[in-house]
C-alpha positions in Angstrom: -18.9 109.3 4.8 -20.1 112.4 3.5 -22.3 112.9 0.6 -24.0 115.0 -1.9 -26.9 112.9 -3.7 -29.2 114.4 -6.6 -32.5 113.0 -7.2 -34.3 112.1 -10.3 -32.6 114.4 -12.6 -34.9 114.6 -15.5 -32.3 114.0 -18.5 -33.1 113.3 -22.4 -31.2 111.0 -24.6 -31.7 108.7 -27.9 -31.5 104.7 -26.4 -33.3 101.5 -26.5 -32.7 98.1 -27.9 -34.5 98.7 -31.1 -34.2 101.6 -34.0 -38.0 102.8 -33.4 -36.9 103.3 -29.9 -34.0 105.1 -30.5 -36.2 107.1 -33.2 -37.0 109.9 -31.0 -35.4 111.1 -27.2 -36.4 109.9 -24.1 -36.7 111.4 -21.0 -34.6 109.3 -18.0 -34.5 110.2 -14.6 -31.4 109.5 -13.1 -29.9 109.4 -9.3 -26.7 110.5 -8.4 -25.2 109.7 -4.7 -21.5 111.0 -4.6 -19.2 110.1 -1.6 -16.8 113.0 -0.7 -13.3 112.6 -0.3 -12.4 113.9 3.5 -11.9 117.6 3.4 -12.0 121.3 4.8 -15.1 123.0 3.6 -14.6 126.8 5.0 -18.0 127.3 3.4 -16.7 127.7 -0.1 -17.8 126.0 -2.8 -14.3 125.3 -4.6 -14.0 123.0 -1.3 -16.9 120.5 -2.6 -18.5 119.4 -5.1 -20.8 121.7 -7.3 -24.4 120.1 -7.6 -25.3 122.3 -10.6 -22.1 121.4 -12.7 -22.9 118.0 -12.1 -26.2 117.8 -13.4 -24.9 120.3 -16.5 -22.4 117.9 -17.1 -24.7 114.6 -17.1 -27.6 116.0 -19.2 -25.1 117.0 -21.7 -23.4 113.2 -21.9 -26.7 112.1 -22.2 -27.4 114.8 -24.7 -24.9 113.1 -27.3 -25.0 110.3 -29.3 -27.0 107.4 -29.1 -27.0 104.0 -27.0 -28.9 100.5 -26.6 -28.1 99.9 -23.1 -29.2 102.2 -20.2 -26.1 100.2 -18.4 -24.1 101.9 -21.0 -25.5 105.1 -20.5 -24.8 104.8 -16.3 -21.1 103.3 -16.9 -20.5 106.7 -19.1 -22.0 108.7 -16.0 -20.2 107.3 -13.1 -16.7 107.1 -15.6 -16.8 111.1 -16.0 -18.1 112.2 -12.8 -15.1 110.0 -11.3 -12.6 111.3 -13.6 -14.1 115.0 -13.0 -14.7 115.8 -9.5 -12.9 115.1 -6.4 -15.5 111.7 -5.3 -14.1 108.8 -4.2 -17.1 106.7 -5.3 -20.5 107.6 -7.2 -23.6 105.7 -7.4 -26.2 106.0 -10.5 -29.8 104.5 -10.4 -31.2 105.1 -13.8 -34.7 105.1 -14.8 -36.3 104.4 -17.8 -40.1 104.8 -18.5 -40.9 102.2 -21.0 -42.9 98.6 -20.2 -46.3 98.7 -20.0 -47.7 97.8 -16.7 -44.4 99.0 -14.4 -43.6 102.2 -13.2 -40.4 102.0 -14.6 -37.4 100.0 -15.0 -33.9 100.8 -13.7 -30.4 99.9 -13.3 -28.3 100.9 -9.8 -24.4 100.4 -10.2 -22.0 101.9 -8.1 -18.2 102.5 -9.4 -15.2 103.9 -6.8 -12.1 105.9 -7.9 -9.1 104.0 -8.9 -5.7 105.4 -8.9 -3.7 104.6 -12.4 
């Protein structure tokens, strides 16, 4: 199955469980692996899926508003990039850089395209 995968996309966005965490934005990484639905490429990039508008399109959704849950914020990820480009399944891992003594935590969820 073909793919196109971004890593770590640095992104910046209001969340956290508590208000002082939601006080000020935080910067996220975020990994995107998109499976391809089977196609004709002819080296043209209306054939695939553009990388660039992708990562435009997330760091705006994390742009707006403001969540607790960095589950919410990966659910609201792999919803648009499903209902946007032509992927029959997306993965997101979503990092978050906030307990002391870890590197980071993260939630990984994977979501496939449904038809109605």
């Amino acid at each position: 199955m073909d793919q196109i995968i971004i890593s770590q996309l640095g992104i910046s966005t209001y969340i956290g469980a508590t208000a002082d965490e939601r006080r000020k934005p935080q910067r996220l990484r975020v990994s995107i692996t998109m499976e391809l639905a089977a196609r004709v490429l002819d080296d043209k990039l209306e054939n695939t899926v553009d990388y660039a508008a992708v990562s435009g399109v997330v760091k705006a959704l994390a742009a707006t508003g403001e969540r607790l849950l960095i589950e919410t914020l990966a659910e609201e990820i792999a919803a648009t990039l499903l209902s946007s480009y032509p992927i029959r399944a997306v993965e997101i891992e979503l990092r978050k850089y906030i307990l002391p003594d870890t590197e980071f935590v993260a939630v990984r969820i994977r979501r496939c395209f449904s038809k109605g």
